[in-house]
N, C-alpha and C positions, 0 to 999 in steps of 0.2 A: 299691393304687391305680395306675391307668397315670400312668408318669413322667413328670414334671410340674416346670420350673423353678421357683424363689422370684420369678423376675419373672413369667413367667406366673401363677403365682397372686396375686400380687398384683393384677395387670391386672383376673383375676375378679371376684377379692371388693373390688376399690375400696380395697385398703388401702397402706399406706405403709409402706417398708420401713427397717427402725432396726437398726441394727451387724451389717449382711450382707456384710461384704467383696467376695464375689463371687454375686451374682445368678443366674448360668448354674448353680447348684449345684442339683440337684433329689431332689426328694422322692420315694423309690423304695419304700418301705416304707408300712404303714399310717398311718392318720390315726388317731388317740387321746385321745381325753381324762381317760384313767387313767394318769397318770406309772407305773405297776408294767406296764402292758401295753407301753412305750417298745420300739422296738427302733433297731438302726443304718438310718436312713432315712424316721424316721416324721415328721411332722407332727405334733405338739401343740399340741391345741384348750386354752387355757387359760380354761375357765368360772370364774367368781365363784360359787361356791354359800351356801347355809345353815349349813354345816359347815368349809367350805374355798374357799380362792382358788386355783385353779390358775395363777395370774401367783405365786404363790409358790414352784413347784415348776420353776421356767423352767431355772433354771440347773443343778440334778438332770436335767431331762431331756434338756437337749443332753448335758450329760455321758455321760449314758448312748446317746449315738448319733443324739440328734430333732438334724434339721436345722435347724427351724426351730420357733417359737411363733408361734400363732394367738392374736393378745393385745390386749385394748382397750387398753391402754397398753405402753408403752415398760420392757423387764425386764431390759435389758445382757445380753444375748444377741440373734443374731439371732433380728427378731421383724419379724413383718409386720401392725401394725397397724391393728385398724379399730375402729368407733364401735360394731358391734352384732355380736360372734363369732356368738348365733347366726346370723345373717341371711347374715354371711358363711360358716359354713358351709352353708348351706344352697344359696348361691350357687355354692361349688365342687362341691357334688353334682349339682346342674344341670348343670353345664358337664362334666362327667365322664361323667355318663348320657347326656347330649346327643353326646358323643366317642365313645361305642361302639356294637359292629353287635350287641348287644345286646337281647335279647325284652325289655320289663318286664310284669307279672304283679305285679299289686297283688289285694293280697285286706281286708276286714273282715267287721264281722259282731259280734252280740252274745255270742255263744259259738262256742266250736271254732277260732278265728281261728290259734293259734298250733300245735295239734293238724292241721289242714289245711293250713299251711304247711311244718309237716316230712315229708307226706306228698306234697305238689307237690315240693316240692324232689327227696326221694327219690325219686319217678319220673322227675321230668324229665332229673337228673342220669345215669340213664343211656341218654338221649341223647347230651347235650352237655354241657360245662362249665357249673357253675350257683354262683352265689351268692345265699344266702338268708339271713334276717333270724335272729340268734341270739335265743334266748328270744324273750321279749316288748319286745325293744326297738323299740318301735313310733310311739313321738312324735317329735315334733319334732327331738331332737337324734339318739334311735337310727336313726331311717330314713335319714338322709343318710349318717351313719359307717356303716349296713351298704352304702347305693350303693358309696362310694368307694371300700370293700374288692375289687368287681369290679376285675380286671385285663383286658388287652386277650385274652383268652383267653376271658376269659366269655362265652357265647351266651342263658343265659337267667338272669336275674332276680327274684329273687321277694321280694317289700316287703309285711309285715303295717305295715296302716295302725287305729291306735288312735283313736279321738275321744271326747271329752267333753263339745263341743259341738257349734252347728252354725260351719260354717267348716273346722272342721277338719281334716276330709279333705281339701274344697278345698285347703288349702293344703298340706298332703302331696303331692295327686297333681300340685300346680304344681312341688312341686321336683323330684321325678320323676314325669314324664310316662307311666303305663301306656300297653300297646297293647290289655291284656287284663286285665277289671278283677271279681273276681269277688267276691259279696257272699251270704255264709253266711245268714242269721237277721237277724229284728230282733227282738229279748226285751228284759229287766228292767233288764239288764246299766246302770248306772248312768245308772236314769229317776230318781231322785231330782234328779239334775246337769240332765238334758234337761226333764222336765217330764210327759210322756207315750210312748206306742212313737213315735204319730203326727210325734212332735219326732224320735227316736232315727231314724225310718225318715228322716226328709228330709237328716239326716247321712248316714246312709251311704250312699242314694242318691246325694252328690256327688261320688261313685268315679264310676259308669256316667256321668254329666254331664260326665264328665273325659275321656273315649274316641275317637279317633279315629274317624273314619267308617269304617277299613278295619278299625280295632278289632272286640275282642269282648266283650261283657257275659255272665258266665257268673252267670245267676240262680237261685235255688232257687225248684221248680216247687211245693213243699208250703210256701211263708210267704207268704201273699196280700200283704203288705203288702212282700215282697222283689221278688215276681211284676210289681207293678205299677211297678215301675221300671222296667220295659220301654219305656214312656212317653218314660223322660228321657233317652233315649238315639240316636242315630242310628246309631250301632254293631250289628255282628251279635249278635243274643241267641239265646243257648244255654241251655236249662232244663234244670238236673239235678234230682233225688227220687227216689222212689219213685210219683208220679203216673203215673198213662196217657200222660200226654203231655209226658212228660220225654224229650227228645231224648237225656241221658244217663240209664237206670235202674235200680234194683234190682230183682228178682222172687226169689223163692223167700227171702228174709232168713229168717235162724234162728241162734239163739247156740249153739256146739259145748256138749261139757259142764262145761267150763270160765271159760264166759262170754264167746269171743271170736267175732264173728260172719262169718257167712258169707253168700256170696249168689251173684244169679246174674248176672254185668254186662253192661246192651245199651247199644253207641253203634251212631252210625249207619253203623258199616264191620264191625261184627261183635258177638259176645257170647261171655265168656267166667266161669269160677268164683275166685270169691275167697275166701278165706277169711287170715282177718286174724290176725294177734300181735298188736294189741291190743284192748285189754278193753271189752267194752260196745257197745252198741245205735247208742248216737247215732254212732261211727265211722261207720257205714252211711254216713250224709250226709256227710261229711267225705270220705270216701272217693270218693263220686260227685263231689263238688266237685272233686277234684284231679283224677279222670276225664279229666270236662269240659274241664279246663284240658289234658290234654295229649291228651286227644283233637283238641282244636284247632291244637295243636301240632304235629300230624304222627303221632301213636302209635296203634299197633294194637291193639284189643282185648286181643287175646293180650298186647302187651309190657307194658299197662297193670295188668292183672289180676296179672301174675307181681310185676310192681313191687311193688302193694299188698299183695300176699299176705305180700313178703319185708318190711316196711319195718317199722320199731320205731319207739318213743318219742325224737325227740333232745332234749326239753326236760325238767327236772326238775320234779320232783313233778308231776308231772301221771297219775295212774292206773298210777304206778309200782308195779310188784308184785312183791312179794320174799316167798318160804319162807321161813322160818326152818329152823336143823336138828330143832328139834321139831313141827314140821308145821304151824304158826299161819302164817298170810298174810296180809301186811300192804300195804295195796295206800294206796301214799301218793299225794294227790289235791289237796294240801293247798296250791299253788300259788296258786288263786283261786278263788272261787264266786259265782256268782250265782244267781237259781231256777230258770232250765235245767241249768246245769249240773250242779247237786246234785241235780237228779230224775233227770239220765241217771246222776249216780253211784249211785245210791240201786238205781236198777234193775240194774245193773251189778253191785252188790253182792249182789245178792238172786239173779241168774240166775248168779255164781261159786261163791256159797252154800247151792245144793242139797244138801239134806244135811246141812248143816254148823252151825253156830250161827255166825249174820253181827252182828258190832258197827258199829254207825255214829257215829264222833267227829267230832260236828259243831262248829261255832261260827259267828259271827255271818258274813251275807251284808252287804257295806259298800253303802252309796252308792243306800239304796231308798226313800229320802226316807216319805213318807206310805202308802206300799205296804209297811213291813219289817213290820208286828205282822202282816201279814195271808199275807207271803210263807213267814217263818218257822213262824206255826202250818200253815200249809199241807206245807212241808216234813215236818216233826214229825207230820202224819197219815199223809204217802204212806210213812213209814217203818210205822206199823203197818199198811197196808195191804200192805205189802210183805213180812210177815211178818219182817222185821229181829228179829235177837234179842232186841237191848238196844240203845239209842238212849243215847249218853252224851253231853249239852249243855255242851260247853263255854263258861264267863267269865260275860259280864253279863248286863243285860237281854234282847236277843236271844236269848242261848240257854235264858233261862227260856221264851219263847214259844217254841222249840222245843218243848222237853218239859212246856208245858202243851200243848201241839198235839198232841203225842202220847199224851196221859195222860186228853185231852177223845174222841181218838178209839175208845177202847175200851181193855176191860180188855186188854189186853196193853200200856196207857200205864203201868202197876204198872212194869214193866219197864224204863223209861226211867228218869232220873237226869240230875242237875246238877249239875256243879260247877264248882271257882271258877278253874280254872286248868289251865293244861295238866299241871303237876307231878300234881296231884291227880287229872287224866286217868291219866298212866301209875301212878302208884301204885296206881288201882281197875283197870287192866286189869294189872296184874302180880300183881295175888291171885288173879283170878278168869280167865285169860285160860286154856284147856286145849289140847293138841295137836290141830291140825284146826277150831280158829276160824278167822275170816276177819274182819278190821280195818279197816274202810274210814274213815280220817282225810282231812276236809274242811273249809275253812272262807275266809273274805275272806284275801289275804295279808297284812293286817294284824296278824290273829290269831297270826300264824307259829306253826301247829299240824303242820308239818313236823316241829320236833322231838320232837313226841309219836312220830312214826313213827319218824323217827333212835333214841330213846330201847329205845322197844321190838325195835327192830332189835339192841340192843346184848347178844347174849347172851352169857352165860360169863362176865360183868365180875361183880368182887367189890364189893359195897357199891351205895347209890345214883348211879344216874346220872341227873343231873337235866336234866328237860328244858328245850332254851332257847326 
């Protein structure tokens, strides 16, 4: 964070300061609200959770170096008290973002959100200094802790915004203000919560509603219902896809033989070939999204194209792919799902698996209200339409309509299987699993079918290793 006194922060967030001897002492380190990530100089946000009070950990964390605690009450350390941590952090994040000469670059979207964030980052960063959002910490409490990790060195910004209803980005883009706001898809991604896309679309549309006039709305030109946010904007709009009339494009798309795609990239300063390190179809769009975003930022086709070609996965389990020494590949995906995202895995799988006999460990998609018996059998056919080898449905009711969806879509549903548990997952792929398969593990992260891929990753080990 740029260094910042205990009485200026207090000033911010409205709060009152309790056994600070000296006030001029400032915060030079990060902001945290994990006492283990504590360094000499950080700020400790002390939340009240379900599990733990971090006003209990007060005195651990000065010790370890925090200068101060961010605390609804009074913990005998100094502490700068207020009535609602969140609200005050969210108020230092403002005032922090507000203090620097700073691009901000907010993105959501129902799928790719955190996939296309590590891909703006990595191009833009070689530009200029950049801070970007880690994982998926995208609500309320993680998008203000990634603001304040910028220092006075930072030129661009990049904040994944999450929602679950309507409001919610609004008040995202209120505590950090985008200049450039750009909006992937509107899909499935928890319509159960929204109600409809028509609901999901007027959430994410309140990114571009958030944009300055000098701003930019970078829209996707193939999601009619992203497209028409164009509307709500007075901001410059920029269309990326693969559309005719995408001011950012793709032409020539083709997956190498390994499943990672290529293509031919046009902005409107030039056009140049990408060809990607990661895996699968749907990158395409991800890719032009991050384009767009730093095409507008001042980059040349050429520097854009080289970026994308070089840039890797920074988030885990997301379309993670690992050999084994006996030739099985085990591509862990297992992070999140919803029914976009499991259709581009599914096809991803299928175009790595040329040749090969491709498994899909699937498990339930969360959060699809009166849509899941219909998403899941759907799922469960595009695998046999995809020629998948075997279809393995992991846990409960969801993954039975998995693999009746697969078993309803023709005889190769013989094929598929269910069972009760990810243990029971790796135990059927460790009998039957031969040199030169391909393992594609997916599912909601609630499922935590990660460890099915950790598990099977574990070669050489004597005895079972159980998955967790």
């Amino acid at each position: 964070m740029i260094a910042l006194s205990l009485a200026e922060i207090a000033e911010v967030v409205g709060g009152q300061k309790h056994d600070i001897p000296d006030p001029s002492v400032q915060v030079t380190g990060p902001v945290v609200r994990d006492s283990r990530e504590v360094v000499p100089g950080s700020l400790f946000v002390a939340f009240v959770g379900e599990r733990a009070d971090g006003h209990d950990y007060a005195r651990a964390v000065v010790g370890a170096g925090a200068v101060a605690v961010l605390a609804s009450r009074p913990v005998g350390v100094p502490a700068i008290v207020v009535e609602d941590v969140q609200a005050a952090l969210g108020a230092l994040a403002r005032h922090v973002v507000r203090s620097l000469g700073a691009t901000l670059v907010a993105l959501t979207g129902s799928a790719g959100k955190t996939s296309t964030k590590d891909l703006i980052a990595q191009v833009l960063r070689r530009k200029a200094p950049t801070v970007f959002t880690p994982g998926s910490l995208n609500n309320e409490i993680g998008l203000p802790l990634t603001a304040l990790s910028a220092t006075a060195e930072t030129r661009f910004l990049v904040l994944e915004m999450g929602a679950r209803g309507i409001g919610h980005i609004r008040y995202l883009a209120g505590l950090t203000p985008p200049r450039i706001g750009l909006v992937l898809n509107v899909g499935t991604a928890h319509i159960g919560e929204f109600g409809g896309r028509e609901q999901i679309a007027q959430a994410k549309g309140e990114l571009v509603e958030a944009l300055p006039e000098d701003g930019a709305a970078i829209l996707n030109a193939d999601d009619p219902l992203v497209r028409a946010m164009a509307s709500r904007t007075k901001a410059k709009v920029v269309l990326f896809g693969e559309s005719a009339e995408a001011d950012v494009r793709a032409e020539n798309v083709r997956l190498t033989d390994s499943g990672q795609p290529a293509f031919r990239l046009h902005t409107p300063s030039g056009a140049s070939d990408v060809t990607m390190r990661l895996y699968g179809e749907h990158h395409v769009s991800n890719a032009l999204a991050a384009a767009a975003v730093a095409h507008e930022l001042g980059m040349s086709a050429e520097e854009i194209a080289t970026a994308l070609s070089e840039a890797g996965s920074l988030s885990r389990w997301r379309m993670e792919v690992t050999e084994r020494p006996d030739g099985v590949t085990i591509v862990n995906d297992a992070y999140n799902a919803n029914p976009e995202s499991m259709r581009a895995a599914l096809r991803a799988l299928a175009a790595m698996g040329q040749g090969r006999r491709t498994w899909a460990v699937l498990g339930k998609m969360a959060e699809l209200g009166d849509e899941a018996l219909a998403e899941h059998d759907a799922v469960g056919r595009l695998a046999v339409r995809l020629n998948v080898s075997k279809l393995v449905a992991v846990g409960g009711i969801e993954a039975s309509w998995l693999q009746l969806g697969a078993y309803n879509e023709g005889s190769w549903g013989e094929e598929s299987v269910h069972v009760s548990d990810a243990q029971a997952a790796v135990d059927l792929l460790r009998s039957e699993l031969r040199p030169g398969d391909v393992v594609l593990v997916k599912a909601s992260r609630s499922v935590g079918l990660e460890g099915v891929a950790q598990a099977l990753l574990e070669t050489g080990a004597e005895g079972e290793v159980a998955a967790r």
